[in-house]
Structures are given as structure tokens and as C-alpha cells.
C-alpha positions as CSV (number, residue, x, y, z in Angstrom):
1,X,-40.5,63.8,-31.3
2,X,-44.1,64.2,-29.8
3,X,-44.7,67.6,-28.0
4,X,-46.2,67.2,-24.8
5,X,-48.7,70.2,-24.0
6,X,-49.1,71.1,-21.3
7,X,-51.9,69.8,-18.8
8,X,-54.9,71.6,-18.1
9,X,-55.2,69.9,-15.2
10,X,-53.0,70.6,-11.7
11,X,-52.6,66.9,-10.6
12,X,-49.5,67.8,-8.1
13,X,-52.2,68.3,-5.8
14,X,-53.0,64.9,-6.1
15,X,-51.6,62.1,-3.0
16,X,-51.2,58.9,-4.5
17,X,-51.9,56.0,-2.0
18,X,-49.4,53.3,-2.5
19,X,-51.1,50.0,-3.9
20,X,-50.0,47.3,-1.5
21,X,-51.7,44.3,-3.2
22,X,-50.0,45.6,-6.3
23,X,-46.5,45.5,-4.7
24,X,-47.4,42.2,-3.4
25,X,-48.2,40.9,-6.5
26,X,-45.0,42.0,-7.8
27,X,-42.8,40.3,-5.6
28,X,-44.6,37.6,-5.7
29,X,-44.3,37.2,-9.3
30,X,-40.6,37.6,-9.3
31,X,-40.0,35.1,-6.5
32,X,-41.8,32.4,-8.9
33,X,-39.9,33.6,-11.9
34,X,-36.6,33.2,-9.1
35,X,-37.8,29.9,-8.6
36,X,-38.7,28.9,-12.1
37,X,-35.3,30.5,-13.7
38,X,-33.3,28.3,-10.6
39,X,-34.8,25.4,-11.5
40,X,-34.1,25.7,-15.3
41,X,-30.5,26.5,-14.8
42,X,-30.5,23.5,-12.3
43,X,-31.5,20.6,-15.2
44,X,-29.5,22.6,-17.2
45,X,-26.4,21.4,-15.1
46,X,-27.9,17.9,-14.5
47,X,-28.7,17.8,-18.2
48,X,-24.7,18.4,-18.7
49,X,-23.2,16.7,-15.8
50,X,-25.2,13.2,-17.7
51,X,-23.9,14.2,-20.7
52,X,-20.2,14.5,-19.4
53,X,-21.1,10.9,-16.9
54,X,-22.0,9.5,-20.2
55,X,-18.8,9.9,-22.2
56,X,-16.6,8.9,-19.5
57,X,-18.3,5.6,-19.0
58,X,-18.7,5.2,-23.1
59,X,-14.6,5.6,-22.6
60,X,-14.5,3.5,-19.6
61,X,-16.6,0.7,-21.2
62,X,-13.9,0.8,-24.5
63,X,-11.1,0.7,-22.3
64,X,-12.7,-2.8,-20.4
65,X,-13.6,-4.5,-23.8
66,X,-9.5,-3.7,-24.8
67,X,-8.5,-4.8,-21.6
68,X,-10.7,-8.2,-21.7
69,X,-9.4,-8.5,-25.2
70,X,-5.7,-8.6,-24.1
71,X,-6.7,-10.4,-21.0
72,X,-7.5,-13.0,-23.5
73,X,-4.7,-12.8,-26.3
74,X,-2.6,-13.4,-22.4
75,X,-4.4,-16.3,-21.2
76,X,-4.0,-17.4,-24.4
77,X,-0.6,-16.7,-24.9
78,X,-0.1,-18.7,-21.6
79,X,-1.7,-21.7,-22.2
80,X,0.4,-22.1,-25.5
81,X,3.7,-21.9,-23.5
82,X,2.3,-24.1,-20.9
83,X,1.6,-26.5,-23.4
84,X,3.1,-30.0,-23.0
85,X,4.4,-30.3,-26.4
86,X,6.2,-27.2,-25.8
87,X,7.3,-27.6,-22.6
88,X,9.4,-30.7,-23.6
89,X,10.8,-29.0,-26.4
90,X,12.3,-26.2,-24.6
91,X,13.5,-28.9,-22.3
92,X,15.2,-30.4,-24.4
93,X,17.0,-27.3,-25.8
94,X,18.2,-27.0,-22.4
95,X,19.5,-30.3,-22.3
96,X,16.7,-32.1,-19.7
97,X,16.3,-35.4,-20.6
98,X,12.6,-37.2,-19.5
99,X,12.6,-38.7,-16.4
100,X,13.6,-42.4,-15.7
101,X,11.7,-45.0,-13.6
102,X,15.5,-45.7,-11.4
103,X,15.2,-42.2,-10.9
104,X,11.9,-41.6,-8.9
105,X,12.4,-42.2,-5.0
106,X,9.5,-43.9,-3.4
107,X,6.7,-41.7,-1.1
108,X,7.6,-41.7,2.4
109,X,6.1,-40.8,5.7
110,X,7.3,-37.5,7.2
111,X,7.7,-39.2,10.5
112,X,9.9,-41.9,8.7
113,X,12.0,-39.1,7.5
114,X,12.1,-36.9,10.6
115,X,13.9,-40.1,12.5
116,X,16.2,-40.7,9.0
117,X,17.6,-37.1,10.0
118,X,17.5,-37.1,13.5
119,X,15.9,-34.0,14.1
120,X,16.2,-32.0,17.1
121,X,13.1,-31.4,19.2
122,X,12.1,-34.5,18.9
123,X,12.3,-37.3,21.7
124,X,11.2,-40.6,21.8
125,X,9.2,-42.6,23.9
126,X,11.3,-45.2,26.3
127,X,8.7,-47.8,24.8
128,X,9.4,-48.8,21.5
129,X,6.2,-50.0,20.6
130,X,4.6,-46.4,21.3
131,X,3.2,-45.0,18.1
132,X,4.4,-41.8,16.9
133,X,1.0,-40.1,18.1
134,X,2.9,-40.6,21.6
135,X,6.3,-39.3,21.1
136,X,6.8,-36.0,23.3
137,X,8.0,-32.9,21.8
138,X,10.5,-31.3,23.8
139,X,10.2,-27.7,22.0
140,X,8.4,-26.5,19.4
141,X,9.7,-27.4,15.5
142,X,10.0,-24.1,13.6
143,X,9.1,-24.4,9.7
């Protein structure tokens, strides 16, 4: 321990004026370090909310190549049952049988088939050379 003697000198007589530009100074220079510490803890949290952006769209980005990868073993997949060989032969496991000419009905007009049925609604002209273009409807044909 150091032993302190005593001074020969009263200073307690002594007023002190207070050193404004020195308090100043001091405030100043812990507002910048404020600042400076702020900003450092700021791209700190930047610096981890990118690193934790980052791994989620590294996960994001293997989830979409799996999911474009089974998108594809699908379509795939598809197209093989759509296929024509195999359509006929699950056809014909079922009993189908291919079509035969006898058995396809000629195209029609709708209009040719409309007067066939007789449908209600619609009315036709008193002339019977009128084209169908002049045939009234008496209400409206509900599909």
C-alpha cells in the first residue's frame, strides 16, 4: 500500500471552476460512441437476418427442384397411361371392342336436331321457305 503524506499545501481553499468545453466534449464523445455502437449492433442484425434469409431460400430452392422433379416423374407417368397402346389394352380387358364403321352416326346440324325432337320454345315461321335465321323464339332455351 502507498502512504499518502500529508499535503503541505491547504488546497480546500481552492474553488474549482467547472470546465464547460470539457463536459462538452464528453458528451459529445459518448453520443458518437452511442451512435457508432448502434450502428454496429444494427449490421450485426442485418448481417444475421441474411444469413437466416439465406438458408430458408437454400431450403426453399431444394424443395422446388424435388417438386419439379416429381412434377416430371407425373407428367411422365401420365403420358405413359395416356398412351394409345395402352389405352386399347386396358380396353380390351374391360371388354370394349374398337369401333365399327355401321356404328358412327353421321354429323348433323343442331337445328336439324332441335326440329327431330320438337323442342319447346321454339316456333316456326308460317313460311316454309324461311331460313332458320328467321324462326322466332318464343322464350328463352335454358342449357
Amino acid at each position: 500500500m502507498i502512504r499518502r503524506l500529508p499535503s503541505k499545501q491547504r488546497n480546500a481553499a481552492v474553488i474549482r471552476e467547472p470546465d464547460r468545453s470539457a463536459l462538452k466534449r464528453l458528451g459529445l464523445l459518448l453520443a458518437a460512441g452511442l451512435v457508432l455502437a448502434g450502428g454496429f449492433v444494427y449490421a450485426g442484425g442485418q448481417h444475421f437476418a441474411a444469413l437466416k434469409f439465406g438458408y430458408g431460400n437454400e431450403g426453399l430452392r431444394r424443395e422446388h427442384d424435388r417438386l419439379v422433379e416429381e412434377q416430371r416423374r407425373l407428367l411422365l407417368a401420365r403420358e405413359e397411361a395416356a398412351s394409345p397402346s395402352r389405352l386399347e389394352r386396358a380396353a380390351r380387358q374391360l371388354g370394349l371392342q374398337p369401333l365399327q364403321a355401321g356404328q358412327i352416326e353421321p354429323v348433323r346440324k343442331v337445328s336439324e336436331v332441335k326440329r327431330e325432337k320438337n323442342l319447346p320454345g321454339l316456333s316456326r315461321s308460317p313460311d316454309p321457305k324461311a331460313s332458320d335465321s328467321a324462326a322466332k323464339v318464343t322464350r328463352p332455351i335454358r342449357r
